[in-house]
C-alpha positions in Angstrom: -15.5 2.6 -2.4 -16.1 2.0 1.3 -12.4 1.1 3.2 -12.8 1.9 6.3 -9.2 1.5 8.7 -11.8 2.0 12.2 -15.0 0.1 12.5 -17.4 2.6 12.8 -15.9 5.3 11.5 -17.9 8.0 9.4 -16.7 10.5 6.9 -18.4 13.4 5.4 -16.2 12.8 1.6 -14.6 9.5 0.1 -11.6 11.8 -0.2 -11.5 12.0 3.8 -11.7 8.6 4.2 -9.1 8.0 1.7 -6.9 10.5 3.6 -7.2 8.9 6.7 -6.5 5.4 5.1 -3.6 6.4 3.5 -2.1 8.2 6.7 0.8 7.1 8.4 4.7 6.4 7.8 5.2 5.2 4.0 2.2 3.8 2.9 1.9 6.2 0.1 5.6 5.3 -1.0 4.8 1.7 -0.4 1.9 1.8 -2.9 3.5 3.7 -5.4 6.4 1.4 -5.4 3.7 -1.6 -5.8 2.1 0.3 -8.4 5.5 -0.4 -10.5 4.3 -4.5 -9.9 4.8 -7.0 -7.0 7.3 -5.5 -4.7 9.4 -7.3 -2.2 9.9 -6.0 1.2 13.9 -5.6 0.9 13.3 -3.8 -2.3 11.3 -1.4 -0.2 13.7 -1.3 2.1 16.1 0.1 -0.2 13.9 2.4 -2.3 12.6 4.4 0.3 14.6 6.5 2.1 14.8 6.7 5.8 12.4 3.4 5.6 13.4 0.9 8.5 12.0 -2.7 9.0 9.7 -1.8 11.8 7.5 1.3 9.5 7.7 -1.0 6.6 6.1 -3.7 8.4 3.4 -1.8 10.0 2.4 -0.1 6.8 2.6 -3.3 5.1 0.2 -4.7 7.8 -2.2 -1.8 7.3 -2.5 -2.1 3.8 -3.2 -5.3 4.1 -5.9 -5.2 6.3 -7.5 -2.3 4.8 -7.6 -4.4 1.2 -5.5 -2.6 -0.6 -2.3 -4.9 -0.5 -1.7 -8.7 -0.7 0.7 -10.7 0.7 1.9 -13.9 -1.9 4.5 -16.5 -0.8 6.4 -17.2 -3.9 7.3 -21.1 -3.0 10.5 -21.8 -4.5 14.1 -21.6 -3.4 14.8 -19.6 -1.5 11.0 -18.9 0.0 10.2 -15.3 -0.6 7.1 -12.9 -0.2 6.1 -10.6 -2.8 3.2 -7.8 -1.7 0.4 -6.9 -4.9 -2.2 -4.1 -5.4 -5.9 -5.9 -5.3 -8.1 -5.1 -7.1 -9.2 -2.1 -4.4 -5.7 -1.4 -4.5 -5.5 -1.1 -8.2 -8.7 1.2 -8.1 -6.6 3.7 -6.8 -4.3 3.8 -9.8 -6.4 7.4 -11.3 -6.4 9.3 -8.3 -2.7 8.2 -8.4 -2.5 9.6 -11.7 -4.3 13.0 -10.8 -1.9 13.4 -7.7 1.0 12.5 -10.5 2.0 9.7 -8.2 2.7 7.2 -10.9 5.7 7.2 -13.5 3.4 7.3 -16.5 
């Protein structure tokens, strides 16, 4: 699994790169949250603790761009977004499971 967050970055390990991915305010809560199915961002809001707009944003952003979240607009009234695990995303789930992330 190649995900890399700079462009030429190098790492000795996957589990480095994964590290360094997965760094930064909240993501990890944020992908365990989607892990439960598509999540909303004022559902974040509320489940994680100390969680403000701004850090959910950016570590919405990051996943994003990194591949392992993505953004749907649910057209119907009213307009709402929901965020999803890719399939990259989803490949996580068993290291999840190792780290005894998930609720199963």
């Amino acid at each position: 699994m190649t995900m890399e967050k700079e462009p030429n970055a190098t790492y000795d390990c996957p589990a480095e790169a994964l590290l360094k991915l997965l760094s930064g305010k909240y993501k990890l809560q944020v992908l365990r949250q989607a892990l439960e199915g598509p999540v909303r961002f004022n559902t974040l809001l509320r489940m994680i603790k100390g969680a403000n707009k701004q850090t959910i944003s950016v570590a919405l952003r990051e996943l994003e761009e990194i591949g392992l979240l993505e953004k749907k607009v649910i057209q119907q009234k009213p307009l709402h977004i929901e965020y999803n695990l890719t399939e990259k995303g989803l490949s996580l789930v068993p290291i999840f499971k190792q780290l005894e992330l998930t609720s199963e």
